[in-house]
C-alpha positions as CSV (number, residue, x, y, z in Angstrom):
1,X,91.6,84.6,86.5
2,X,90.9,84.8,90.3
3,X,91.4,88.5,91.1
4,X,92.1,89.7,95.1
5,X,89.4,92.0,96.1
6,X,90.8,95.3,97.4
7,X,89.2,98.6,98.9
8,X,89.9,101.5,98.6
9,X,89.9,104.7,100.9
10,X,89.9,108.3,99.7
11,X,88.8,112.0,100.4
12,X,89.6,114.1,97.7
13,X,90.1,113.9,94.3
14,X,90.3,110.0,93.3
15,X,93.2,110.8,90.7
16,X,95.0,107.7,92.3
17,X,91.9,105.6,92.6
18,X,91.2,106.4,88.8
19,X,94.8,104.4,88.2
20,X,94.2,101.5,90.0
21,X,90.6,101.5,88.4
22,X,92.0,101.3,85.3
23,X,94.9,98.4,86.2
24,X,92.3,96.5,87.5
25,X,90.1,97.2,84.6
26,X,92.9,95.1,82.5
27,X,92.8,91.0,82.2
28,X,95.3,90.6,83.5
29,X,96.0,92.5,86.4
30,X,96.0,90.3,89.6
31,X,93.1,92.8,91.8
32,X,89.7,94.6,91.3
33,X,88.1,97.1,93.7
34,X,85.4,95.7,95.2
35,X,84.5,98.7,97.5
36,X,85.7,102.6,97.6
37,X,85.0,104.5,100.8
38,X,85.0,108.1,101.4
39,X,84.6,110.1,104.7
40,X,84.0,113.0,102.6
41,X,80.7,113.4,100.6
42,X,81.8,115.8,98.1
43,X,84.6,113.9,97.3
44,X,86.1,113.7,93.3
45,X,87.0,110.5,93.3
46,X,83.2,108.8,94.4
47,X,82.8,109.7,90.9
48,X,85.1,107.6,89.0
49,X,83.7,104.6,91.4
50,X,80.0,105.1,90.0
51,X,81.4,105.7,86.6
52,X,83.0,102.6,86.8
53,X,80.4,100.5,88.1
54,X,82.2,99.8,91.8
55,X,80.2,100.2,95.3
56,X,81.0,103.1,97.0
57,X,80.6,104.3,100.4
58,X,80.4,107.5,102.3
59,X,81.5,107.7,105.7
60,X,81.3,110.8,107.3
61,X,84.4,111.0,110.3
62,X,82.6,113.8,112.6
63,X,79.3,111.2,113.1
64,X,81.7,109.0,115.3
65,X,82.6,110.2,118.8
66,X,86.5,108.9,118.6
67,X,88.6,107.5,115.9
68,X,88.6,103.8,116.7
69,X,84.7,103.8,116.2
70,X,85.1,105.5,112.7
71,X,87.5,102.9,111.9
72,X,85.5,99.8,113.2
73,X,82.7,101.4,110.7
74,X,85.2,101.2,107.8
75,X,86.4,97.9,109.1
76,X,83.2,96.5,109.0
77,X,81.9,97.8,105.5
78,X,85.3,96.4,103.8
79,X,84.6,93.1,105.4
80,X,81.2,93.0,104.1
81,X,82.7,93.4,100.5
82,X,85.3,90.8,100.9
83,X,88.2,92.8,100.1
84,X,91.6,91.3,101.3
85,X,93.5,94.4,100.9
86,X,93.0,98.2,101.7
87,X,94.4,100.8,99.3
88,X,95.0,104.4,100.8
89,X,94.6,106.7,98.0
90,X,94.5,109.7,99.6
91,X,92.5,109.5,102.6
92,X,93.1,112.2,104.7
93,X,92.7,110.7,108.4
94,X,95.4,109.4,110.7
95,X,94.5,105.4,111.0
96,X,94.1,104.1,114.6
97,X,96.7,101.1,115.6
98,X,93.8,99.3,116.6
99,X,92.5,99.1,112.7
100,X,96.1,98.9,111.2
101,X,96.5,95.4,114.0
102,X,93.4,93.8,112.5
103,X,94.4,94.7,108.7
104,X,98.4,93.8,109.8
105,X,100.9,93.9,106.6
106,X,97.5,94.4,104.4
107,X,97.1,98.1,104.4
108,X,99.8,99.9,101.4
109,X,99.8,103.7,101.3
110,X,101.3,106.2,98.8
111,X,102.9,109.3,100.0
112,X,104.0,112.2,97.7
113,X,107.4,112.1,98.9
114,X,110.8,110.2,99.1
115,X,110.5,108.2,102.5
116,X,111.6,108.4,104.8
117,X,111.9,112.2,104.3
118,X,109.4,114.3,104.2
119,X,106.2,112.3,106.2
120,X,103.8,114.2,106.9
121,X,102.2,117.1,104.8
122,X,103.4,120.1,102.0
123,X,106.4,117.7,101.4
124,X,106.9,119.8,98.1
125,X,106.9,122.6,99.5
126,X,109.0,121.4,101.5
127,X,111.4,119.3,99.1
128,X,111.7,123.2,97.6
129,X,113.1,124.9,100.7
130,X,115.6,122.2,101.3
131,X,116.9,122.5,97.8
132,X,116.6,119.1,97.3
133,X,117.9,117.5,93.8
134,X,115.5,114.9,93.4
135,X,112.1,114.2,94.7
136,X,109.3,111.4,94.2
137,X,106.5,109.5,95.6
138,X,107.1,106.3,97.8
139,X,104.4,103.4,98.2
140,X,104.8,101.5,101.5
141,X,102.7,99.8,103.9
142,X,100.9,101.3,106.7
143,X,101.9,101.0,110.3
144,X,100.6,102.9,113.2
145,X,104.0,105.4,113.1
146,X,102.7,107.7,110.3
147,X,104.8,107.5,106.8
148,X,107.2,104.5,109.0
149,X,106.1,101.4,107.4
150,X,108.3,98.9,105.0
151,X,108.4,100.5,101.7
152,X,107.5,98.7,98.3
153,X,108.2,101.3,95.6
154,X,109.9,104.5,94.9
155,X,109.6,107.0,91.3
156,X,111.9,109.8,91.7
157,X,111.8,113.0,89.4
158,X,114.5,115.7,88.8
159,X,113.5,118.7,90.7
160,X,114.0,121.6,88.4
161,X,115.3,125.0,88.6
162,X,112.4,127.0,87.9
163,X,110.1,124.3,90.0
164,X,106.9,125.7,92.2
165,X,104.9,123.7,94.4
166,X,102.3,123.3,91.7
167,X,104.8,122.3,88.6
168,X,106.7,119.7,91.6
169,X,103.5,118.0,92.6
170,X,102.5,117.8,88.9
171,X,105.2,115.8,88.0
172,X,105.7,113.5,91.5
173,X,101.4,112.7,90.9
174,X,102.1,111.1,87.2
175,X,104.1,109.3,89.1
176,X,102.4,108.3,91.8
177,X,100.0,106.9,89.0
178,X,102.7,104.5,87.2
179,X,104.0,103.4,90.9
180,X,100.8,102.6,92.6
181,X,99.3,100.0,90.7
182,X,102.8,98.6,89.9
183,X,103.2,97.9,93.9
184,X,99.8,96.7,94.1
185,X,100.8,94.4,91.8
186,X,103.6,93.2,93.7
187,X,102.0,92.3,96.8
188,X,99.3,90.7,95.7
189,X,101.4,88.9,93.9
190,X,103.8,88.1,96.6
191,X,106.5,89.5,94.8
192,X,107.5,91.5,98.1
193,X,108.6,90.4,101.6
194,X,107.1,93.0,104.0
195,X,110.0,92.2,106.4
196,X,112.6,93.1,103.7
197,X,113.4,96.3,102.6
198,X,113.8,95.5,99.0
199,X,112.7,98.4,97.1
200,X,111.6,98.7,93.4
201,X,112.7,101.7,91.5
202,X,111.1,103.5,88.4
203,X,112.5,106.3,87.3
């Protein structure tokens, strides 16, 4: 089958890059990776791109004297690979709207929380001190208000009693790792309008 090319951005660990690694890895999932990027060096997850076989890139933020040229760089490198799609997978750098124009309604994002509460960062911490019920991990698409754009897909977990910040985030990240290449599914699929607001649920 004809698989979408996709990139994927990242700076730390690569736990969500190793999932949609290994839904692409499948027959017949709909997308491969044709190109990680990292603007850090030392990052976790460049590993499971050279296990895997996939280019990989590193990209390092502080060589480029504003934020739009850092982004042309990354703009330019993911048009090189002919990727159609960009995959945030924790990439730890505020996107300028200049780069989320040019890649319009083709940029998706997951964030450790329920959106729209909590955007931003230490949303299990936060979750905690609100005594909030129920928590989760949302995957939406990126626009230039942070944690604003049309969401795709939600997983919600029970937030326990006798929850810390570590035991919380444990549970949301499994599943941020069923949810994420489920919703990349979806749109490359076109099985989502990104000017709905229909939202798929797992539990």
């Amino acid at each position: 089958m004809n698989k979408t090319k996709i990139a994927v951005l990242i700076s730390g660990r690569g736990s969500n890059l190793k999932a949609l690694i290994e839904a692409c890895a499948q027959p017949d999932f709909p997308a491969e990776i044709a190109l990680v990027i990292s603007n850090k060096k030392d990052a976790g997850g460049l590993k499971y791109a050279e296990e895997a076989g996939i280019t990989y890139k590193f990209i390092d933020h502080k060589a480029f004297p504003k934020r739009e040229a850092f982004d042309m760089a990354i703009h330019e490198e993911v048009i090189v690979s002919g990727a159609q799609l960009i995959c945030l997978a924790g990439f730890m750098r505020i996107i300028s709207a200049e780069f989320i124009t040019l890649w319009k309604n083709k940029i998706i994002n997951i964030h450790p929380s329920l959106l729209p509460a909590f955007k931003g960062v230490d949303t299990h911490k936060r979750a905690l001190e609100e005594g909030c019920k129920y928590h989760g991990c949302t995957v939406h698409f990126v626009v230039p208000d942070v944690d604003s754009g049309p969401i795709i897909a939600q997983s919600v977990v029970e937030v326990r009693d006798d929850d810390t910040e570590e035991t919380l985030a444990a549970r949301v990240l499994e599943k941020e790792h069923e949810i994420y290449p489920r919703s990349l599914r979806l749109v490359v699929e076109n099985k989502y309008l990104v000017k709905g607001h229909r939202v798929e649920t797992w539990g």
